[in-house]
N, C-alpha and C positions, 0 to 999 in steps of 0.2 A: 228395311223395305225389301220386299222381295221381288226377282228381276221379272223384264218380259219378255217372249222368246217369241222368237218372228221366224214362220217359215214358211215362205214361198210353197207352192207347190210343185212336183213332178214335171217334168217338160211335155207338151203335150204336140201334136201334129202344127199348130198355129203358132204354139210358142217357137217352136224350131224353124218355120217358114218366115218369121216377125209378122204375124198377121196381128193386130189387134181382136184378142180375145177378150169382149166382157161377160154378156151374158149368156153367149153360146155355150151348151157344159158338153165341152165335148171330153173322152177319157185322156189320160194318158199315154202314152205311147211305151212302148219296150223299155225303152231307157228310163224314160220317165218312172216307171215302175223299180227300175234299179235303182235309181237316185232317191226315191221315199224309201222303199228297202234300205238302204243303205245310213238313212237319218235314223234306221230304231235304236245302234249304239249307245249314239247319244243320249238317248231316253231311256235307255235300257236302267239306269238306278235312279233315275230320277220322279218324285214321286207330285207331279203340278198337282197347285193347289184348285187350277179351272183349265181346261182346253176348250177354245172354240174354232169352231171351222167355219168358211163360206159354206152356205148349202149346195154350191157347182160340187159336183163328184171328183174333178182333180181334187179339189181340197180335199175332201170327204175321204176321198180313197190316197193318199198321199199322207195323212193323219194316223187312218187305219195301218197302211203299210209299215209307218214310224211305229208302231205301237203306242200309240194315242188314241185308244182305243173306246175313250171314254168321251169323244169330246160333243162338244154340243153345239148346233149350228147355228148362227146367228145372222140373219138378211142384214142385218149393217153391214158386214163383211164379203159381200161379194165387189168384184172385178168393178172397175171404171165403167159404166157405160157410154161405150164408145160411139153409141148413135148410130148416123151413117156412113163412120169410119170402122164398123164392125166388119171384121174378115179381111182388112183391108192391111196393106203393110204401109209403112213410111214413106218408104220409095214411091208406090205408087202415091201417093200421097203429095209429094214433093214434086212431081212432073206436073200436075196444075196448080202447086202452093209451094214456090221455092222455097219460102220463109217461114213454113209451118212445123209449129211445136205442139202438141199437145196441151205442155206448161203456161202458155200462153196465149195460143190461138182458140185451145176447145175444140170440138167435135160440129158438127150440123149435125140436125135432127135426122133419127130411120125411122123405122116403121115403129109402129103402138109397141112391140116389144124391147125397140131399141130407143127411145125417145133423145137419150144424149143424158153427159151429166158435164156442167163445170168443175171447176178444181174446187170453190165453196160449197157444193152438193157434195162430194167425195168428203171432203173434209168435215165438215158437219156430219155425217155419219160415222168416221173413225172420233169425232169428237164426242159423240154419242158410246162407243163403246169403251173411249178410254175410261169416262163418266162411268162405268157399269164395272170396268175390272178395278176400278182405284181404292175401294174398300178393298179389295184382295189382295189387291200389290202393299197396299198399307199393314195388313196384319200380321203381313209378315207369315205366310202360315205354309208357305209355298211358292215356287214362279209359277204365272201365269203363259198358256203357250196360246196363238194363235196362229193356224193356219188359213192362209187365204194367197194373196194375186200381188205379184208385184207393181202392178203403180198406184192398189189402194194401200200395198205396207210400206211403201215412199212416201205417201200421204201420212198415213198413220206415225209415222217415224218423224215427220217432219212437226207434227200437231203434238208428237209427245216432246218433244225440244222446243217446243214455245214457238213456232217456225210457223208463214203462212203455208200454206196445202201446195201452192206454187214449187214453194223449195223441196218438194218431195226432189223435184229433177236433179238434187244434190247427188241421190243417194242411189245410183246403179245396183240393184237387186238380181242375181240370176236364179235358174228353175233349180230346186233339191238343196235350197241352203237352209241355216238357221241362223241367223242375225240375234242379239241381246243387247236391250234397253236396260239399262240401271240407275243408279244415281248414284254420285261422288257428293259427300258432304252436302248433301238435301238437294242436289243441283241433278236434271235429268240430264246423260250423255247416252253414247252409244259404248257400251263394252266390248260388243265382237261382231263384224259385219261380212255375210258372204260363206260361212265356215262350210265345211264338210267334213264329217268325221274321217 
């Protein structure tokens, strides 16, 4: 079975301030552009048998940069939507909700564009795309790469280990890495989490 390669994307102006980014596409930033630059290495002999992106441009262009040049976008894979906690950072967050997690409390609803998603809505969508790459990862014919958003590749990660969408919060993700899903003896693990070349 062939593996599947998870990579966050480029850090962008919100990812660096901790603001909750879902569905705002805003670009990258300097670094963030050096951080995808800096993942083409890794790609550089390697020939995926599928790449898909979030259609938000940090993926898009964070893919691109990697030389993954091929990949194809997919609306299961965008960002959390964070509702009426979009733009917003933790902190503030915490100053009227001592006890609020993400993992467990959820989002309030924002406006028609930000509506909110639970951790079952998240999960149910990367449950949908694991569903769509499993003949690929099966044939063995290549790994599979996705690019997209760290707390929907905490989900996804959590949904490929048999895990609820909750236990994503296991799995601390940062911006310009590439993390690897495989299997030991028919069992899904994680083989490599966080990396940089």
């Amino acid at each position: 079975m062939s593996d599947l390669l998870l990579v966050r994307h480029g850090e962008t102006a919100w990812s660096a301030d901790g603001r909750h980014t879902g569905r705002t596409d805003i670009p990258l930033t300097a670094r963030g552009v050096e951080e995808a630059i800096s993942l083409a290495p890794f790609f550089h002999e390697q020939h995926p048998a599928l790449v898909l992106t979030s259609p938000l441009r940090r993926a898009v262009a964070t893919a691109e940069l990697a030389g993954l040049t091929d990949g194809v976008t997919d609306p299961d894979l965008y960002e959390w939507d964070y509702g009426g906690y979009e733009g917003v950072t933790t902190a503030e967050i915490l100053r009227s909700t001592p006890d609020w997690s993400l993992w467990t409390h959820g989002v309030p609803p924002g406006d028609a564009a930000h509506p909110g998603e639970g951790a079952a809505q998240v999960g149910a969508r990367a449950d949908r795309a694991l569903a769509r790459i499993a003949p690929v990862l099966r044939a063995d014919g290549g790994n599979v790469v996705i690019v997209a958003h760290g707390h929907f590749l905490r989900v996804l990660t959590a949904r490929y280990l048999g895990l609820e969408p909750e236990e994503g919060r296991l799995f601390l993700l940062r911006t310009g890495t590439v993390s690897v899903l495989s299997t030991e003896h028919g069992l899904p693990v994680i083989a490599g989490w966080n990396t940089r070349p």
